[in-house]
C-alpha positions in Angstrom: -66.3 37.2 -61.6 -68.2 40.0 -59.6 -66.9 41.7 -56.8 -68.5 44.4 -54.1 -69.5 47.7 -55.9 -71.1 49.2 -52.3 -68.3 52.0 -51.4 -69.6 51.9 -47.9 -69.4 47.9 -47.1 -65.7 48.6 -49.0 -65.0 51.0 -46.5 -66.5 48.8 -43.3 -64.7 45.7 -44.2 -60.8 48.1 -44.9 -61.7 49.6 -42.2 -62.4 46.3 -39.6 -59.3 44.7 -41.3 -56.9 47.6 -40.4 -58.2 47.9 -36.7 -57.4 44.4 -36.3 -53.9 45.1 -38.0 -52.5 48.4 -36.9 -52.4 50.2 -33.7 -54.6 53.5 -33.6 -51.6 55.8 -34.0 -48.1 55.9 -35.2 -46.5 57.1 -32.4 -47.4 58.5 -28.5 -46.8 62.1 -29.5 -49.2 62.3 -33.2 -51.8 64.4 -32.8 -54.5 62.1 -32.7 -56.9 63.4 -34.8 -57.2 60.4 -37.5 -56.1 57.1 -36.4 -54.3 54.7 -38.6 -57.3 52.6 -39.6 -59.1 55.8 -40.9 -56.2 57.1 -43.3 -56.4 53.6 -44.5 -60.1 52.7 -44.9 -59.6 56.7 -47.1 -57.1 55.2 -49.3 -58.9 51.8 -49.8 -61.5 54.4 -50.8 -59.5 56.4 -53.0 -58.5 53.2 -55.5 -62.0 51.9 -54.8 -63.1 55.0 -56.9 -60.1 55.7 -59.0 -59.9 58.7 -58.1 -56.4 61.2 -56.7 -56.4 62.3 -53.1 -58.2 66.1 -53.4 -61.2 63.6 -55.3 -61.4 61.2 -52.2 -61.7 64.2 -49.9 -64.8 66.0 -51.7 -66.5 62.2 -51.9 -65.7 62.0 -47.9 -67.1 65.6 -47.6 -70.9 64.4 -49.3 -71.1 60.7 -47.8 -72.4 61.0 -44.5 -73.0 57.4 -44.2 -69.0 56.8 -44.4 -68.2 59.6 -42.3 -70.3 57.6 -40.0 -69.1 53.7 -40.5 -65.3 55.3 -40.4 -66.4 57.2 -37.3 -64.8 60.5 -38.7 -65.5 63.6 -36.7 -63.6 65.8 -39.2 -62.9 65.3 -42.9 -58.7 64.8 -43.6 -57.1 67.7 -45.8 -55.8 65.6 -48.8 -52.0 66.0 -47.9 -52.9 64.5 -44.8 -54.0 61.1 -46.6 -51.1 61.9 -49.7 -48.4 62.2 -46.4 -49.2 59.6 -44.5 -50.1 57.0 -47.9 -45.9 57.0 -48.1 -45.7 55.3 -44.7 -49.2 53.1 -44.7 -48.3 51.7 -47.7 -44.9 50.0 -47.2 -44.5 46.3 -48.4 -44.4 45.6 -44.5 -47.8 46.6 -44.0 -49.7 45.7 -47.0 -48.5 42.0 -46.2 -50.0 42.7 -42.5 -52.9 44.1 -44.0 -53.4 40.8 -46.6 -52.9 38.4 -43.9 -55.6 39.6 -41.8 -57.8 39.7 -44.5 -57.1 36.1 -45.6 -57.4 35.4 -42.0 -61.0 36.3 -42.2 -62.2 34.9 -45.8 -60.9 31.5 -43.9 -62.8 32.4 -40.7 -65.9 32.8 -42.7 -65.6 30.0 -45.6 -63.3 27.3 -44.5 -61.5 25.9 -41.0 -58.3 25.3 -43.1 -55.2 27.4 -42.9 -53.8 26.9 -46.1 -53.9 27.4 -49.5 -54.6 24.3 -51.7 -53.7 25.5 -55.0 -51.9 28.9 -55.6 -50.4 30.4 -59.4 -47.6 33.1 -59.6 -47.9 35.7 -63.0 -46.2 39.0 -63.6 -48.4 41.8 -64.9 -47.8 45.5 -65.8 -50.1 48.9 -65.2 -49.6 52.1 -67.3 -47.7 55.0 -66.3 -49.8 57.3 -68.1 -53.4 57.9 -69.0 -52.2 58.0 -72.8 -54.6 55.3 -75.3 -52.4 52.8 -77.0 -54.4 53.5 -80.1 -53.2 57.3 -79.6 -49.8 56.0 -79.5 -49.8 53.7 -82.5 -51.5 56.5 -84.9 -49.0 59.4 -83.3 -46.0 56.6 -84.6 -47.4 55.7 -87.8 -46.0 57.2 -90.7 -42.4 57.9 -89.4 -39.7 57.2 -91.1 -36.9 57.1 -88.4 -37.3 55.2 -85.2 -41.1 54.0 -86.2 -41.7 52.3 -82.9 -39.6 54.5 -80.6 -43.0 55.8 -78.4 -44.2 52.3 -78.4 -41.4 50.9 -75.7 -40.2 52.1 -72.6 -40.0 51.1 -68.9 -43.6 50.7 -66.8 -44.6 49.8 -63.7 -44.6 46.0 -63.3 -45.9 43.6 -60.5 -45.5 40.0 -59.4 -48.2 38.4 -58.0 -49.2 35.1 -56.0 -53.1 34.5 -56.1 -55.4 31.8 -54.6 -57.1 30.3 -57.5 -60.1 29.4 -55.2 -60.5 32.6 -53.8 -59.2 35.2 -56.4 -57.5 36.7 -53.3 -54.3 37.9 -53.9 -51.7 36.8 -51.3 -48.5 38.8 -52.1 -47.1 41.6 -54.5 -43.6 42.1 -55.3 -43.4 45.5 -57.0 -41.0 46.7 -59.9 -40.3 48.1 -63.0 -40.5 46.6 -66.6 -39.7 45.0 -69.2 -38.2 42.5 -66.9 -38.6 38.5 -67.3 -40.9 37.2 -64.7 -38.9 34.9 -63.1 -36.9 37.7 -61.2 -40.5 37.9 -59.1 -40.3 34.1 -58.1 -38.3 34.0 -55.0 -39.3 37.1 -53.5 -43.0 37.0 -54.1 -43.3 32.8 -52.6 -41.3 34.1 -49.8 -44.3 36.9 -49.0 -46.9 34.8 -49.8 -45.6 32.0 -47.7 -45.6 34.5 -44.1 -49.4 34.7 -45.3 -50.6 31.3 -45.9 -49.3 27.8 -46.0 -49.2 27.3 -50.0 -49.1 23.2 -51.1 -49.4 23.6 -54.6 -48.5 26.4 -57.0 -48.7 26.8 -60.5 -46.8 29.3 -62.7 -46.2 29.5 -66.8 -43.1 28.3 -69.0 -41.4 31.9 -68.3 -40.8 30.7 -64.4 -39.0 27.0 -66.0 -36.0 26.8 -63.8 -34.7 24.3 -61.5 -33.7 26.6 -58.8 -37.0 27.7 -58.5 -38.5 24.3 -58.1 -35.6 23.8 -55.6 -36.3 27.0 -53.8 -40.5 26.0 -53.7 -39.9 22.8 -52.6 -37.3 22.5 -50.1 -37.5 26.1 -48.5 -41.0 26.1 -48.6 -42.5 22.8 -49.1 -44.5 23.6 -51.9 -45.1 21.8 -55.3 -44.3 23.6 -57.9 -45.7 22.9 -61.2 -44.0 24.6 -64.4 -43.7 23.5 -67.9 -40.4 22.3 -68.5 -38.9 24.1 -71.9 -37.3 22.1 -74.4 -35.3 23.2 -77.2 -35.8 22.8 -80.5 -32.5 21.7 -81.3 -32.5 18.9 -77.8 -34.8 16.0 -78.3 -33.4 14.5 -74.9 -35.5 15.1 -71.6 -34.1 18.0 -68.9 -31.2 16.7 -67.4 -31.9 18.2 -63.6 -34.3 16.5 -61.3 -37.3 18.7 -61.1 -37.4 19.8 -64.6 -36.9 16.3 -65.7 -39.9 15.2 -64.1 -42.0 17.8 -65.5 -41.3 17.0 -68.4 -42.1 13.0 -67.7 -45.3 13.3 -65.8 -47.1 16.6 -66.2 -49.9 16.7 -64.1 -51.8 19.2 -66.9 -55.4 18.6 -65.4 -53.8 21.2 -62.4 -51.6 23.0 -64.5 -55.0 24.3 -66.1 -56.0 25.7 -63.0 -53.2 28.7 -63.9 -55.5 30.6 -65.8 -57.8 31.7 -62.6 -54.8 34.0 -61.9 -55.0 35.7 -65.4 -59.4 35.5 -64.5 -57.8 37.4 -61.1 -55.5 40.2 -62.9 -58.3 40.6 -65.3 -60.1 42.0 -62.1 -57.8 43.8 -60.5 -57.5 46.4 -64.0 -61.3 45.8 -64.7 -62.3 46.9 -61.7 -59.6 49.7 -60.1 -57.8 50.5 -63.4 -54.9 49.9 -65.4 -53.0 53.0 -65.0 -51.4 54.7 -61.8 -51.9 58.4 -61.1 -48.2 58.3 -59.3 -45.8 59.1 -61.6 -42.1 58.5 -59.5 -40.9 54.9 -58.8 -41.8 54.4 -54.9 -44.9 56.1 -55.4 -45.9 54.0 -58.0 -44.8 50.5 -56.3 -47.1 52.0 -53.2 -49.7 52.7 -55.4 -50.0 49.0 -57.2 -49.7 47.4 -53.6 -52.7 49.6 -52.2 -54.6 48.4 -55.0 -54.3 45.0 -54.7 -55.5 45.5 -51.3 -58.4 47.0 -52.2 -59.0 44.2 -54.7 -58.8 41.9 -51.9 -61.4 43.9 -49.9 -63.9 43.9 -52.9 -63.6 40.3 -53.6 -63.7 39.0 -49.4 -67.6 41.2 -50.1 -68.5 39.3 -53.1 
């Protein structure tokens, strides 16, 4: 699947979405030199070319052309942009931010305001620019603890994606190894502020009844998951939901789930697999600005 590759129609489309999202400026009193829309059409850009904040500043500084779509009379100092990144990148507004954007993929495509078919996945980024294949020959040969440098905790992200689209309509950031089903309530309760979801999809790792429970009668939503049955059980799921999963699959729709692993495919294709930020909050900041960005490159497509 392509997406945009024009870093000036990236910056246009951030940039429309956040006028239409945030006001110009935090607060009566700022000093008004960038407004909120600019800081975040530069960070767009700054995940758009993989790239850390003093990079994004010397690509501002020799693109005339986005100086001029952004409508900046003076290029921001990169603490500027790495300062106000901790505040523009909150969960709060990144889900303003998606909403719009969905908003107008539907404006342009479609008249409905909902989301037919949606799948839920976990997925994790690398903390460090370090090559597995580095890692496995630095391990191989020891004698004590062989595997030690092969496990530890990374950054890890739940995500709810419209298999139509490829647009991403909610991350719930964390920290892994976790199971994935720790990410179902919180990220169907983001996505569902977005968009109306009537079917969703998600793997054998999400098999619970309370999350069928919590899909279907908190938010209305069909929820299709494998039901998991033990070797040592040859009886059908006992609860309700789980029972009838395991009864009458629908698996022609249940194959749909693989557009979300097509979607994450994209996102570290695309913007990369590992995060520059190296504390906690930095790095869930960092993972939901890029799946904005994704978003931006794929409403271009």
């Amino acid at each position: 699947m392509k997406t945009s590759k024009s870093p000036l129609a990236v910056a246009c489309v951030a940039y429309k979405v956040a006028k239409q999202s945030l006001p110009p400026y935090s607060h009566a009193r700022s000093p008004h030199v960038f407004t909120l829309p600019q800081i975040v059409a530069c960070l767009v850009l700054k995940e758009f070319f993989t790239t850390d904040y003093r990079g994004i500043v010397a690509i501002l500084a020799d693109s005339s052309d986005i100086q001029k779509a952004l409508e900046l009379k003076e290029i921001p100092h990169f603490t500027t942009l790495q300062k106000a990144s901790q505040r523009l990148t909150k969960q709060r507004i990144i889900e303003k931010l998606l909403k719009r954007i969905l908003a107008l993929t539907i404006q342009k495509k479609t008249d409905k305001a909902a989301v037919n078919l949606a799948a839920i996945d976990g997925t994790g980024f690398e903390s460090h620019h370090t090559s597995h294949y580095f890692i496995a020959r630095r391990t191989q040969g020891l004698k004590s603890q062989p595997r030690s440098m092969l496990y530890t905790r990374f950054p890890k992200i739940g995500l709810v994606v419209d298999v139509a689209s490829y647009l991403i309509l909610a991350g719930i950031p964390d920290r892994g190894p976790r199971f994935d089903s720790v990410h179902f309530k919180p990220a169907l309760g983001a996505a569902a502020k977005i968009a109306h979801i009537r079917t969703l999809v998600a793997d054998a790792g999400y098999d619970s009844e309370a999350n069928h429970v919590c899909a279907r009668r908190n938010y209305n939503i069909r929820a299709i998951i494998p039901a998991i049955q033990h070797r040592w059980k040859n009886s059908a799921p006992k609860s309700h939901y789980r029972k009838l999963m395991h009864t009458n699959f629908p698996k022609k729709i249940y194959r749909q789930r693989w557009q979300i692993e097509t979607t994450i495919s994209m996102l570290k294709r695309h913007l990369g697999s590992c995060l520059r930020a190296r504390n906690y909050w930095s790095q869930c900041r960092e993972m939901l600005l890029r799946i904005f960005t994704h978003n931006v490159m794929v409403v271009l497509r």
